[in-house]
mmJSON file of the N, C-alpha and C atoms, coordinates in Angstrom:
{"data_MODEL":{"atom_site":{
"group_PDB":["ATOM","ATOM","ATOM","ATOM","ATOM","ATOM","ATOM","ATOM","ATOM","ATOM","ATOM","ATOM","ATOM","ATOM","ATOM","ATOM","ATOM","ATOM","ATOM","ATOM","ATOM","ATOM","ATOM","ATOM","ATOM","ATOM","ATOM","ATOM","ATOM","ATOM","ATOM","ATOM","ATOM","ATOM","ATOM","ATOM","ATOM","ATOM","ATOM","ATOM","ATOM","ATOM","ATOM","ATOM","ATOM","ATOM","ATOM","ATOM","ATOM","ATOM","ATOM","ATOM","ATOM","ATOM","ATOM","ATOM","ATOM","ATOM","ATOM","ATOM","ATOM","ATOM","ATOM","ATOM","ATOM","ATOM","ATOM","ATOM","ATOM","ATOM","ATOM","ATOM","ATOM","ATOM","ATOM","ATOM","ATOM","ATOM","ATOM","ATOM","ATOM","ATOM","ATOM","ATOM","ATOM","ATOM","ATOM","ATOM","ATOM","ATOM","ATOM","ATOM","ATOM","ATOM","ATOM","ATOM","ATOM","ATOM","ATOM","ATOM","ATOM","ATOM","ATOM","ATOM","ATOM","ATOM","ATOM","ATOM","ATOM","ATOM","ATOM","ATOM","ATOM","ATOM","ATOM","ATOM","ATOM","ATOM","ATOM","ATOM","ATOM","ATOM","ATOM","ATOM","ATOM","ATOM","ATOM","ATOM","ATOM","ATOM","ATOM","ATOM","ATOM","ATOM","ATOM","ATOM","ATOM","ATOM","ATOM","ATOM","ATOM","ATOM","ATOM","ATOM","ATOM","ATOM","ATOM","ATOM","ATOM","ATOM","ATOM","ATOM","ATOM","ATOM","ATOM","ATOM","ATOM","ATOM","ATOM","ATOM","ATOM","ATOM","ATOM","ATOM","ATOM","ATOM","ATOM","ATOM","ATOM","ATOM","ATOM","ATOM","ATOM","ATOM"],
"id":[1,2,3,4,5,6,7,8,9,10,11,12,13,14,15,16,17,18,19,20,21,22,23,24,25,26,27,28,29,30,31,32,33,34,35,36,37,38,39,40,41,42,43,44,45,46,47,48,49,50,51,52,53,54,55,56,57,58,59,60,61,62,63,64,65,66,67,68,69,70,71,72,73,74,75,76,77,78,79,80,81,82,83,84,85,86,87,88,89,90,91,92,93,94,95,96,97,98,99,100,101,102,103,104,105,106,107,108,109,110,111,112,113,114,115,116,117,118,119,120,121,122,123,124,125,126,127,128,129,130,131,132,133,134,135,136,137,138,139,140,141,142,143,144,145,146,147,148,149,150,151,152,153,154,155,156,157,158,159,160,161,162,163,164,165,166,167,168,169,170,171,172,173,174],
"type_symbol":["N","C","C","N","C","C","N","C","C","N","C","C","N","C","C","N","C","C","N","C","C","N","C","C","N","C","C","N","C","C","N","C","C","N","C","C","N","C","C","N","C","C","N","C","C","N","C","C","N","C","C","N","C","C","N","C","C","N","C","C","N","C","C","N","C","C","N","C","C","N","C","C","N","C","C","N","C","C","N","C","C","N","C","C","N","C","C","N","C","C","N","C","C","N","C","C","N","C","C","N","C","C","N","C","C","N","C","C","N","C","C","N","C","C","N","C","C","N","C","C","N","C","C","N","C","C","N","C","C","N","C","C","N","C","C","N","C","C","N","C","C","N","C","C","N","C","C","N","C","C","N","C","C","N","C","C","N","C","C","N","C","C","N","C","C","N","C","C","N","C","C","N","C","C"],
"label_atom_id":["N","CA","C","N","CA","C","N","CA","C","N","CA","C","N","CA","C","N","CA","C","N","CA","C","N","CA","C","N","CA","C","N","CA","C","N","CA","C","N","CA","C","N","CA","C","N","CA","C","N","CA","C","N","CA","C","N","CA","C","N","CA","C","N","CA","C","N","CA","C","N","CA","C","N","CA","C","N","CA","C","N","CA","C","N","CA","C","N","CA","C","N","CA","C","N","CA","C","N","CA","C","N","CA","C","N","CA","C","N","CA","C","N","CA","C","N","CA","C","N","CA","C","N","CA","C","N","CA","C","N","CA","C","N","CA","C","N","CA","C","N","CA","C","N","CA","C","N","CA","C","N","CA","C","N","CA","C","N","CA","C","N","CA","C","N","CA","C","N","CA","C","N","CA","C","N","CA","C","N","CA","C","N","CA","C","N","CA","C","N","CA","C","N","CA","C","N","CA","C","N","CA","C"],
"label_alt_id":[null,null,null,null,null,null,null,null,null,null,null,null,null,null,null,null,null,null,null,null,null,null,null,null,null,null,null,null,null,null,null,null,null,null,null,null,null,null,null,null,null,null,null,null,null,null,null,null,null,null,null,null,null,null,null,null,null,null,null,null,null,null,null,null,null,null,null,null,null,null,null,null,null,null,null,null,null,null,null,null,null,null,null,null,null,null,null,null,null,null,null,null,null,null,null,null,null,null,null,null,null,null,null,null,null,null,null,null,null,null,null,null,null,null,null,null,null,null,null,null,null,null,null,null,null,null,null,null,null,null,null,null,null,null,null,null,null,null,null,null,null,null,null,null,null,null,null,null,null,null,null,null,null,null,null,null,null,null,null,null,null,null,null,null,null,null,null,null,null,null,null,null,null,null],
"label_comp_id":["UNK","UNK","UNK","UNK","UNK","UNK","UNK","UNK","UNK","UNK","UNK","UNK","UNK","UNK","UNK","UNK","UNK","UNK","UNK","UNK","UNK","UNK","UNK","UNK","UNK","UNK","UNK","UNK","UNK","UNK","UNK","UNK","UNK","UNK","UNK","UNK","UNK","UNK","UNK","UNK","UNK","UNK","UNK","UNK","UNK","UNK","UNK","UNK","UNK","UNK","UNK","UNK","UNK","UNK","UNK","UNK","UNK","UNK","UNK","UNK","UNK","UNK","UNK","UNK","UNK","UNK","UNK","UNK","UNK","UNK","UNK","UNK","UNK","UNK","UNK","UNK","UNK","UNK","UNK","UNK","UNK","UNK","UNK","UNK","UNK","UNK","UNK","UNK","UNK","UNK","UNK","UNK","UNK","UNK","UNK","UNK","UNK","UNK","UNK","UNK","UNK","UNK","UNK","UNK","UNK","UNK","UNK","UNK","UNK","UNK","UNK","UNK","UNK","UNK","UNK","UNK","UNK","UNK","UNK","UNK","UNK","UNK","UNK","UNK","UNK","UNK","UNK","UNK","UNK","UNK","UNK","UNK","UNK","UNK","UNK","UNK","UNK","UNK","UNK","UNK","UNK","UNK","UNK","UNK","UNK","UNK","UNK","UNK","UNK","UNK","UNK","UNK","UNK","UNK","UNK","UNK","UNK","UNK","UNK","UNK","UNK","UNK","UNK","UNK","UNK","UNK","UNK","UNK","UNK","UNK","UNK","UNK","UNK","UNK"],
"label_asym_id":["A","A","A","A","A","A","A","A","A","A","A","A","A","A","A","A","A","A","A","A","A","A","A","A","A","A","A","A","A","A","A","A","A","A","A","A","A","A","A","A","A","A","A","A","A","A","A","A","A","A","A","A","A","A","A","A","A","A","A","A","A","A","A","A","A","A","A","A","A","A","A","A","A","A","A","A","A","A","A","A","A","A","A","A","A","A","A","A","A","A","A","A","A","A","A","A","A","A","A","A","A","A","A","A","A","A","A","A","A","A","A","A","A","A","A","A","A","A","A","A","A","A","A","A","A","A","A","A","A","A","A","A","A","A","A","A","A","A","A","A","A","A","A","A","A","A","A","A","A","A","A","A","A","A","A","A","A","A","A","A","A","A","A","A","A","A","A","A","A","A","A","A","A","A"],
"label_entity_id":["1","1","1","1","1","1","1","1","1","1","1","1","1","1","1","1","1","1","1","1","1","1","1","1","1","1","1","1","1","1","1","1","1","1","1","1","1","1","1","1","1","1","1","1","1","1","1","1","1","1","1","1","1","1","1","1","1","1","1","1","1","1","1","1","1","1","1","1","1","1","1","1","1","1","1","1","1","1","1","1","1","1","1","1","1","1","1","1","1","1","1","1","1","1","1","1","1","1","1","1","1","1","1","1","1","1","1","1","1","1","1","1","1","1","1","1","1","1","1","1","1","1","1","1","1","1","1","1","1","1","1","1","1","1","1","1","1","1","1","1","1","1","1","1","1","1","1","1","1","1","1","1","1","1","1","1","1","1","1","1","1","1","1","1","1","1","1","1","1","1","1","1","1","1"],
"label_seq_id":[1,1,1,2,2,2,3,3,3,4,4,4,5,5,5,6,6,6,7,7,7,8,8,8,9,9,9,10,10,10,11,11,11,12,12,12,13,13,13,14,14,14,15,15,15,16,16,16,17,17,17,18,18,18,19,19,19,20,20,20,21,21,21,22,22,22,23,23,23,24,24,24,25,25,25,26,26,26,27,27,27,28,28,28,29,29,29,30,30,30,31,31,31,32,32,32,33,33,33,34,34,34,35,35,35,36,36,36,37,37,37,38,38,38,39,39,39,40,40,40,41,41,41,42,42,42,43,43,43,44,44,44,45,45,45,46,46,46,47,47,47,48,48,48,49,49,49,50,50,50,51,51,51,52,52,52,53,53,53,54,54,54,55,55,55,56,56,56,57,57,57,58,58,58],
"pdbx_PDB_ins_code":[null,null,null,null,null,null,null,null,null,null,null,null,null,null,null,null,null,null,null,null,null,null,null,null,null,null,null,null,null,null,null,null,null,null,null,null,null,null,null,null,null,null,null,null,null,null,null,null,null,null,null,null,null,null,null,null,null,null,null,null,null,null,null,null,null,null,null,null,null,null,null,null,null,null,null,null,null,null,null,null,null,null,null,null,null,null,null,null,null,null,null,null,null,null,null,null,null,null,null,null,null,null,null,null,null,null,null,null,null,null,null,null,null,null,null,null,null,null,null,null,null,null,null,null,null,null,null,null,null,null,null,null,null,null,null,null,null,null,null,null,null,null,null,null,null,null,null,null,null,null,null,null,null,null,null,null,null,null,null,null,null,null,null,null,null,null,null,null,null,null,null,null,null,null],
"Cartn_x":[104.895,105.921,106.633,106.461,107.361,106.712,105.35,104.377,104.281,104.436,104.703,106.5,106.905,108.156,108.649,107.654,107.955,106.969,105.666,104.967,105.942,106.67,107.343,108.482,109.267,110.172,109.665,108.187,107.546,107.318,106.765,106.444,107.723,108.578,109.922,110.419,110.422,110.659,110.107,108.467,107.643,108.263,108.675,108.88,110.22,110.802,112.21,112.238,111.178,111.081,110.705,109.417,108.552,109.58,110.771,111.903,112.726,113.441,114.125,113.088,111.953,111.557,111.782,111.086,110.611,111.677,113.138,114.707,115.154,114.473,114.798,114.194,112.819,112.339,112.443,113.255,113.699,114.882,116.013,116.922,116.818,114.839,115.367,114.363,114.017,113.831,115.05,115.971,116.664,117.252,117.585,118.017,117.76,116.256,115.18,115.365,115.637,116.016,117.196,118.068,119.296,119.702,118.83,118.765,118.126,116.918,116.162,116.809,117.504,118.623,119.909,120.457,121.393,121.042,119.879,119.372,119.281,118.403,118.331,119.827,121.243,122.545,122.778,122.258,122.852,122.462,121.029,120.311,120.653,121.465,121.609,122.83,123.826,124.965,125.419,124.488,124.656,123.825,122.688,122.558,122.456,123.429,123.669,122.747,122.553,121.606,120.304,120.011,118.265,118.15,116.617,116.118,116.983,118.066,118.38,118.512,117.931,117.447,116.017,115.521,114.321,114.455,113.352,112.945,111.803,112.245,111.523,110.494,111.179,110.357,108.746,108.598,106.812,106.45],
"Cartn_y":[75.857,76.873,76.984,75.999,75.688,76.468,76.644,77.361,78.618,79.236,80.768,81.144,80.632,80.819,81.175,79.797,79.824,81.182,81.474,82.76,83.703,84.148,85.174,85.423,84.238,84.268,84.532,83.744,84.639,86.104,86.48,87.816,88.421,88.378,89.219,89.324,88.099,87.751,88.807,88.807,90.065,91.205,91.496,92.448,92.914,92.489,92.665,92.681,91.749,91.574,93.076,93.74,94.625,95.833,96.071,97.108,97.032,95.841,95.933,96.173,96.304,96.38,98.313,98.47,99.942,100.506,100.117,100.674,100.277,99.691,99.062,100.454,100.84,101.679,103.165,103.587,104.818,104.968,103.755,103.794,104.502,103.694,103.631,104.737,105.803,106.564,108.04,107.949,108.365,108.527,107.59,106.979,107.894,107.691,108.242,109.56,110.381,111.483,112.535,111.378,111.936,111.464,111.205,110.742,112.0,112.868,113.616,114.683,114.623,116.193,116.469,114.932,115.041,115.509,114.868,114.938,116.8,117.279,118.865,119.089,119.119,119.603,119.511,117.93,117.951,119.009,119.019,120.057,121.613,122.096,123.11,123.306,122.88,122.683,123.128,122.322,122.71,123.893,124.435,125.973,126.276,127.006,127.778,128.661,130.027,130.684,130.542,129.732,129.189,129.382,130.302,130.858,131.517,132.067,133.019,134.202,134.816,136.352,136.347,137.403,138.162,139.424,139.375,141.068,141.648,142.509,143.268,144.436,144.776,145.619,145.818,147.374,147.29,148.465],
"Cartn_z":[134.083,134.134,132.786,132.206,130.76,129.72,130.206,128.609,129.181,130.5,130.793,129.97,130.35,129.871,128.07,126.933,126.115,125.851,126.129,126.013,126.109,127.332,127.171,126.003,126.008,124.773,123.398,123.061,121.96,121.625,123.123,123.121,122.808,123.874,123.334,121.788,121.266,120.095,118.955,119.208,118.287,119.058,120.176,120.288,119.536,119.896,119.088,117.782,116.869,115.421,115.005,115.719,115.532,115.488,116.916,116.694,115.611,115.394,113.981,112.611,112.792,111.417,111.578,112.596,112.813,112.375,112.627,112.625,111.102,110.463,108.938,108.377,108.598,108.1,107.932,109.229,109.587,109.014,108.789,107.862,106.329,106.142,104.62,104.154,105.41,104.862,104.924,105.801,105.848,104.787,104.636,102.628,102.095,101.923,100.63,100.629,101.999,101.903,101.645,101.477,101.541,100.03,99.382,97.649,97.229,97.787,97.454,97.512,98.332,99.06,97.62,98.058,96.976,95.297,94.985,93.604,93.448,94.495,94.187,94.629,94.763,94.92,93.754,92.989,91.608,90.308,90.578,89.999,89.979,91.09,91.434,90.703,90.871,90.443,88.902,88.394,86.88,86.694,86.939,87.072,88.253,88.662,90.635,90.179,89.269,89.242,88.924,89.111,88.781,89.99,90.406,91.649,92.352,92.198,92.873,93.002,91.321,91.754,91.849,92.247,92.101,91.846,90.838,89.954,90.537,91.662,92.352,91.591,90.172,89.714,89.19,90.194,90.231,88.935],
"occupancy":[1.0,1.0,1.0,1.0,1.0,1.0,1.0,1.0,1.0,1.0,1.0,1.0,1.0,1.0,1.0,1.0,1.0,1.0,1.0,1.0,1.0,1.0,1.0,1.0,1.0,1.0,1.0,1.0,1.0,1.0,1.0,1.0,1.0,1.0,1.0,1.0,1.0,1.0,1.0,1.0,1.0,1.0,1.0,1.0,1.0,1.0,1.0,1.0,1.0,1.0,1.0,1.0,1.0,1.0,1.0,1.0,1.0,1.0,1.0,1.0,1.0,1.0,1.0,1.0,1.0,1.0,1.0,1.0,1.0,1.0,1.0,1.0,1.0,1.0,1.0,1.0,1.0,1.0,1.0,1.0,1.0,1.0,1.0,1.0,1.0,1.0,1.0,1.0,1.0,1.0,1.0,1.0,1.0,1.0,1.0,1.0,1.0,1.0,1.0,1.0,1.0,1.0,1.0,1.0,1.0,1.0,1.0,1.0,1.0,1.0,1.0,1.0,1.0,1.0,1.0,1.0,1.0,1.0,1.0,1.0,1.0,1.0,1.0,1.0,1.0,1.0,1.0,1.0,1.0,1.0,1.0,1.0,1.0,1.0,1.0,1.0,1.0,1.0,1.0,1.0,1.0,1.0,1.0,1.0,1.0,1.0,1.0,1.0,1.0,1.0,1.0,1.0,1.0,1.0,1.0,1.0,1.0,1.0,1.0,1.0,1.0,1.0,1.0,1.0,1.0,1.0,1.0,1.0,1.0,1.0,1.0,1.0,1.0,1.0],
"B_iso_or_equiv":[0.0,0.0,0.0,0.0,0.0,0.0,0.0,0.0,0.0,0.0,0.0,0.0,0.0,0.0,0.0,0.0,0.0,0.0,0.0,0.0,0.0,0.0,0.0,0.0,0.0,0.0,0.0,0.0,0.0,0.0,0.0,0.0,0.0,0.0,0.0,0.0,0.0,0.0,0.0,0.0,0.0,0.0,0.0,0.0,0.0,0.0,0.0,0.0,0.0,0.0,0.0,0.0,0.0,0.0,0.0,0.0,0.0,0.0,0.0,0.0,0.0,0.0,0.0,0.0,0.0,0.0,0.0,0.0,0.0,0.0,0.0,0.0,0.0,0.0,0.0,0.0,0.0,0.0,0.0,0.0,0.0,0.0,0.0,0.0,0.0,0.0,0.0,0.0,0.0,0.0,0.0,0.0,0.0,0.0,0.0,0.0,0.0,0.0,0.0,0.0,0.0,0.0,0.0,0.0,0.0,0.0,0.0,0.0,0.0,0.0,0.0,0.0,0.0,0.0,0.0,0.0,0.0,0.0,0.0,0.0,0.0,0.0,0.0,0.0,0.0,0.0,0.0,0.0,0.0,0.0,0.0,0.0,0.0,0.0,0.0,0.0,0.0,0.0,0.0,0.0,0.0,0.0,0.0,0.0,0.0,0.0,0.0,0.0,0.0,0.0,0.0,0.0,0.0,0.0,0.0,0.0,0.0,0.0,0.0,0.0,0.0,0.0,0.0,0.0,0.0,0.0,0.0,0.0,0.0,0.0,0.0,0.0,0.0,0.0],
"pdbx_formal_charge":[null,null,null,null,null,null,null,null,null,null,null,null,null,null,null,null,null,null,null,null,null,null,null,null,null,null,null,null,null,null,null,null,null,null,null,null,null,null,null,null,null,null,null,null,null,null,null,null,null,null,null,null,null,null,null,null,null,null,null,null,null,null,null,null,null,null,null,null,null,null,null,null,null,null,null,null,null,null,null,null,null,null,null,null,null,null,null,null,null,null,null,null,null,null,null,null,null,null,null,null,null,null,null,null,null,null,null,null,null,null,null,null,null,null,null,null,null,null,null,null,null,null,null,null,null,null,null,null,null,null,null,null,null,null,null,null,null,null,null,null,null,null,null,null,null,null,null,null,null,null,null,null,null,null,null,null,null,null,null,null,null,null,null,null,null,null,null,null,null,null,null,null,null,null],
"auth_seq_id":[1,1,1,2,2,2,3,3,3,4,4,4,5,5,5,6,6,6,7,7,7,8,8,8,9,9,9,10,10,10,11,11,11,12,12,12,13,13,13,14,14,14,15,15,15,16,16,16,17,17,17,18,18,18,19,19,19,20,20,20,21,21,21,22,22,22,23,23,23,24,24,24,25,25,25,26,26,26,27,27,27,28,28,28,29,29,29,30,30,30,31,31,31,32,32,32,33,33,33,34,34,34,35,35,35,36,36,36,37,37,37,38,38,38,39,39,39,40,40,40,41,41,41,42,42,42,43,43,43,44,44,44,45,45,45,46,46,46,47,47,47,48,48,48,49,49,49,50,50,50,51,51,51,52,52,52,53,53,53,54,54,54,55,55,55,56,56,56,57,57,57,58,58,58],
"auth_comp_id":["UNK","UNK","UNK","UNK","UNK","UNK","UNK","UNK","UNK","UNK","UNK","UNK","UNK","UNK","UNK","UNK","UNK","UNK","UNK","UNK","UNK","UNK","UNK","UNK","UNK","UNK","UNK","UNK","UNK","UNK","UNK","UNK","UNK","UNK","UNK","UNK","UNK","UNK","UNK","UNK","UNK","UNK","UNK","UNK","UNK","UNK","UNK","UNK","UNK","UNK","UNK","UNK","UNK","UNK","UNK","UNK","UNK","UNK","UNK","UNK","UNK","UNK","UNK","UNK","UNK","UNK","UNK","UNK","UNK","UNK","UNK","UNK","UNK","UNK","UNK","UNK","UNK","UNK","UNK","UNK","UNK","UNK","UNK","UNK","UNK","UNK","UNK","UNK","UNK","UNK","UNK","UNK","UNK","UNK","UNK","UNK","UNK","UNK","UNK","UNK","UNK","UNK","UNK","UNK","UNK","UNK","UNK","UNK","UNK","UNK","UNK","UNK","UNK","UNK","UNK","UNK","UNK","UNK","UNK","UNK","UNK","UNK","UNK","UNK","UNK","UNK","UNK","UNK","UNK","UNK","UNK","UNK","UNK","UNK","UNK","UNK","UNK","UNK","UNK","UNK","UNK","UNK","UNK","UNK","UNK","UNK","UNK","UNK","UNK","UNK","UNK","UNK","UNK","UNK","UNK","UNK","UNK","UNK","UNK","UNK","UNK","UNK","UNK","UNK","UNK","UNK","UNK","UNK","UNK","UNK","UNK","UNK","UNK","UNK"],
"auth_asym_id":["A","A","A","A","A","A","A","A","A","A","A","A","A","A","A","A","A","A","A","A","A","A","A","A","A","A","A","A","A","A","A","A","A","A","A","A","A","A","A","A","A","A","A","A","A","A","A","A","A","A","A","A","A","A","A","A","A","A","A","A","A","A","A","A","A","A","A","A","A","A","A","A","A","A","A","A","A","A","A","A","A","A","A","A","A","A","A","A","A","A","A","A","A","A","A","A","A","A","A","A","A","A","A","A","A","A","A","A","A","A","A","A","A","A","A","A","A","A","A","A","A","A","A","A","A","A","A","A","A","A","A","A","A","A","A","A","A","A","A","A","A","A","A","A","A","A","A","A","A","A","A","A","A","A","A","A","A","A","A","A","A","A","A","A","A","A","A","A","A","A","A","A","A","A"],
"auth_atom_id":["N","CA","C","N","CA","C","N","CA","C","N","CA","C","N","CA","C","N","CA","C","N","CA","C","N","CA","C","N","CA","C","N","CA","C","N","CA","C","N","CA","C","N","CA","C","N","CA","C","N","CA","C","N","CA","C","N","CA","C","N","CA","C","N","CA","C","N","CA","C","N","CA","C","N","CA","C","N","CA","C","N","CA","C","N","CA","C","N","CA","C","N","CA","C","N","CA","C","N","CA","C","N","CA","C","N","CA","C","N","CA","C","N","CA","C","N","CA","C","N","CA","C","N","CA","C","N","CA","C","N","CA","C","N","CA","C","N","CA","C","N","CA","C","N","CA","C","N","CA","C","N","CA","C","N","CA","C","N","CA","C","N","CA","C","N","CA","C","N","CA","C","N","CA","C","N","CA","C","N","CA","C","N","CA","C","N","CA","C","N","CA","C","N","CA","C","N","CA","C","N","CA","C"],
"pdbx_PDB_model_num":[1,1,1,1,1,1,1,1,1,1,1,1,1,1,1,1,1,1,1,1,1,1,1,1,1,1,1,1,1,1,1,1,1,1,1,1,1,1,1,1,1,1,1,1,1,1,1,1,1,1,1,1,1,1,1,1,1,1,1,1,1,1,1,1,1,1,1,1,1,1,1,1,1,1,1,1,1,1,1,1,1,1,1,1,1,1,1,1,1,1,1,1,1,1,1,1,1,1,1,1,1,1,1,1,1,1,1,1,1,1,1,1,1,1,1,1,1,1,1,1,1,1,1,1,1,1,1,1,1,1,1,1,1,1,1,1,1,1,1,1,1,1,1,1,1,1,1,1,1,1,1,1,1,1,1,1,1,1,1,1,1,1,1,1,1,1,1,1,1,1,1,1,1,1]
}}}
């Protein structure tokens, strides 16, 4: 009964290891994206008119 027991506590164990990694990762891409977002605000900023007209003429 003692080695069903410690089995399960392993298992849980990866299981739980396996969620916090998954949740480490979704963090850090969250991150990554909100670095990427920001970087084009910064870009924009110093020229607002870059891409915002178009010369329709045919």
């Amino acid at each position: 009964m003692v080695i069903g027991g410690i089995s399960t506590n392993i298992s849980t164990n990866d299981v739980q290891s396996d969620v916090s990694v998954l949740m480490l990762r979704k963090q850090l891409d969250t991150i990554e994206q909100g670095g990427v977002d920001l970087t084009k605000m910064m870009e924009q900023s110093v020229n607002p008119t870059v891409g915002g007209n178009i010369d329709l003429t045919v």
